[in-house]
N, C-alpha and C positions, 0 to 999 in steps of 0.2 A: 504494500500500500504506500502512497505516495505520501500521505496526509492522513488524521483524524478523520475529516471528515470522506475517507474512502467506505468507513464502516458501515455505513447507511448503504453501499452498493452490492457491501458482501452478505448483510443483513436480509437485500432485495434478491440477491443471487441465491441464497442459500433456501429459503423461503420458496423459490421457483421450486428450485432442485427437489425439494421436499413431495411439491404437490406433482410433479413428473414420476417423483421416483415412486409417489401412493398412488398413481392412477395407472402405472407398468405392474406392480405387482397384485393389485387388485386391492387396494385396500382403501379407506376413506382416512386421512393424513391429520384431517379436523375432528376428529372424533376420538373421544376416549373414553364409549362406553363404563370401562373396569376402575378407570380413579374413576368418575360418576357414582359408582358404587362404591368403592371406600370411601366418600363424601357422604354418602347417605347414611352409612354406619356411623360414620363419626359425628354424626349430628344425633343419631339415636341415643349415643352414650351421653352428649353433653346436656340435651334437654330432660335427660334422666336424672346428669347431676342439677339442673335448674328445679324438677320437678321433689327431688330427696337430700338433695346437700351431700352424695356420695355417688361414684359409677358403681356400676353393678359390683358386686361383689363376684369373686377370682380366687380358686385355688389353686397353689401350685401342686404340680404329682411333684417335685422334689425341690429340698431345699438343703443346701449343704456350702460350707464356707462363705456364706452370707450371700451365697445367688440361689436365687429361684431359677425354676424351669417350668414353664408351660404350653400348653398345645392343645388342640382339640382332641375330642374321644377316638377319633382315627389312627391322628399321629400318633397319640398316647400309648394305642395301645399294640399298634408297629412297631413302635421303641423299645418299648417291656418287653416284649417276643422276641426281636434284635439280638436286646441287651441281654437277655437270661437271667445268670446268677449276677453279672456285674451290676446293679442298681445304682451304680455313685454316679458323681457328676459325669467324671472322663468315658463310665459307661454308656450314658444314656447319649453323650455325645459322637464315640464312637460310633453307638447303633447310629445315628443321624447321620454322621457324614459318609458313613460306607454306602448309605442309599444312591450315593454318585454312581455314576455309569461314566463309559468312556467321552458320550458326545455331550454329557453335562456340563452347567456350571453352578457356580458356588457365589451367593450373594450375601456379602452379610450388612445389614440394614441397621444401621444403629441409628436412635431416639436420643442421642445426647449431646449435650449441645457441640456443635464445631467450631474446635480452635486445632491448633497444632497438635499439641498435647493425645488429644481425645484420637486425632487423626491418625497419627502414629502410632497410635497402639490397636489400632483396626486395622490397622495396614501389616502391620507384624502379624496378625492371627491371620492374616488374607493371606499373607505371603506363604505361612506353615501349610495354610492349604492348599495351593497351589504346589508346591513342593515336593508336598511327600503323592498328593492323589493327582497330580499331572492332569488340571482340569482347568478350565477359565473362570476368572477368579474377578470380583467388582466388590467395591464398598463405596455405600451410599449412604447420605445422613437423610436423615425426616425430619420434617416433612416436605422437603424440600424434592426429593428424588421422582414421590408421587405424580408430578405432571411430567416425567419424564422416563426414566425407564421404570419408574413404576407401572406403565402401562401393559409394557410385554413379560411384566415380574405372572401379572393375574391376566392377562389376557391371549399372550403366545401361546405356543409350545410349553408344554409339561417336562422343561429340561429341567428346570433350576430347583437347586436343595440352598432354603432361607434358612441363616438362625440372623434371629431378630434381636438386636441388644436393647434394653432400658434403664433408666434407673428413677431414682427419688431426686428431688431438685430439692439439695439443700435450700435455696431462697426462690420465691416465687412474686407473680404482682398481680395481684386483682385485673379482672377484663372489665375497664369501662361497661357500669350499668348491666353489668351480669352476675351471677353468684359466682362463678366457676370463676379458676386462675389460670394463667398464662399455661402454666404447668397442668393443669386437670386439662386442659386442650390437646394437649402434647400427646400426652397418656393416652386420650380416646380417639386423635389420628393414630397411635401407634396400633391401639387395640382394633380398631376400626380395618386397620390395612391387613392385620394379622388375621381378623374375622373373613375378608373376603376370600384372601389365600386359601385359609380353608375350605371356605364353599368351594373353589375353585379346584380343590382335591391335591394345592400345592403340600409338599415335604419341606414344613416349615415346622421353626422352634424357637421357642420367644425366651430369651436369656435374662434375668432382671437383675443388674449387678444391685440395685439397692443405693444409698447416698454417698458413700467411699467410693468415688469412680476407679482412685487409682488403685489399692487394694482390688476391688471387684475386678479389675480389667487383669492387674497382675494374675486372679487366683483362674481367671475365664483364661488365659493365655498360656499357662499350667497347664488345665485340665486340655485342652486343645493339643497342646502338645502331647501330653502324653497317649490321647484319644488315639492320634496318628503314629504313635511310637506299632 
C-alpha cells in the first residue's frame, strides 16, 4: 500500500472476494445462521438472570485442582466410557482429545479476558496439541471469535474437538440499567456458544479454571500435558 488511506481499497477488495468466493462454492457469505443461534441462547440465560438474580444453575461431573469440567449428557458420558478407570482431570482430558482423527482440528476457545499474558498460555496448550497429535490447531478469545470462525466452529463440518476455557472475574461492573454485570454477560455468551455446540453434536469441553487465572492455566497446562504424554 502506498498510503493509509489504500485500506479502504483493500477493505473494498477483500469484501468483493468474499461475496465471489460464497457464491462459487454455494454458500450465502451474509449469513450466519449458527452465531444467530448462540445469540439467542445467550439472551435466554441473561433474561433468566434479569428474571432471578442468578443463571441457571450448573454442575460440574469433575472438579479437581481448583478446575471444573463440564459438558453435556452426551459428551459426559463418551468421556467416562473413554476414560474408564482414569477419572482425574488428565483422564477425562485425555478421553477428549484422543476423539481427534487424522483430518481434525483442535480449537480451544477461551472466555478470559485478552492481554499477553492470558495469550501465551493458550498458545503453549495449543502448541502441546499440535505437537504431540499432529493436527491443526487455532485459539480464539470470546466473545469476540463468534462472528467469525465461530460460524464454521457450529455450522461446518463435524471436524473440530473444542475445550472451552472460563473462569470467575475477580472485579466486574454493573451493565447500565440492567441487573446482570459485565461478567454475568461473559458467562452466558460462553454458556450460550457451548449450548449450541452441543445441539450441534460438537466434541466439546468447557474447562472452568475459577478466579487464579494463572495457577488455573499453570495446573490446565499440566494436566494437558500429561493427557498427551
Amino acid at each position: 500500500m502506498a498510503d493509509i488511506y489504500d485500506l479502504g481499497q483493500e477493505f473494498f477488495r477483500w469484501e468483493i472476494a468474499t461475496a465471489v468466493a460464497g457464491s462459487v462454492i454455494g454458500i450465502n457469505p451474509f449469513n450466519q445462521p449458527d452465531v444467530e443461534a448462540s445469540k439467542i441462547a445467550t439472551r435466554n440465560l441473561t433474561a433468566e438472570y434479569e428474571k432471578t438474580g442468578s443463571l441457571p444453575p450448573e454442575k460440574p461431573f469433575l472438579e479437581s485442582k481448583g478446575i471444573k469440567l463440564f459438558t453435556d449428557e452426551k459428551n459426559a458420558a463418551e468421556l467416562a466410557k473413554s476414560a474408564g478407570n482414569d477419572k482425574s482431570l488428565a483422564g477425562y482430558l485425555r478421553a477428549h482429545l484422543n476423539r481427534m482423527h487424522a483430518a481434525d482440528y483442535f480449537a480451544l476457545l477461551g472466555y478470559v479476558q485478552m492481554n499477553g499474558v492470558n495469550e501465551q498460555q493458550m498458545q503453549a496448550i495449543r502448541k502441546l496439541v499440535r505437537d504431540r497429535k499432529r493436527v491443526a490447531t487455532c485459539v480464539g478469545f470470546g466473545p469476540r471469535f463468534l462472528h467469525s470462525t465461530g460460524q464454521a466452529y457450529k455450522g461446518g463440518p463435524n471436524s473440530g474437538v473444542f475445550l472451552q476455557v472460563t473462569c470467575d472475574d475477580p472485579q466486574d461492573v454493573l451493565v447500565p440499567g440492567q441487573k446482570y454485570t459485565f461478567g454475568v454477560v461473559k458467562a452466558a455468551q460462553a454458556r450460550g456458544d457451548f449450548q449450541v455446540l452441543a445441539e450441534r453434536g460438537r466434541r466439546a469441553l468447557r474447562v472452568h479454571l475459577g478466579a487464579d487465572l494463572k495457577s488455573g492455566f499453570a495446573a490446565l497446562h499440566a494436566a494437558v500435558n500429561q493427557a498427551l504424554d
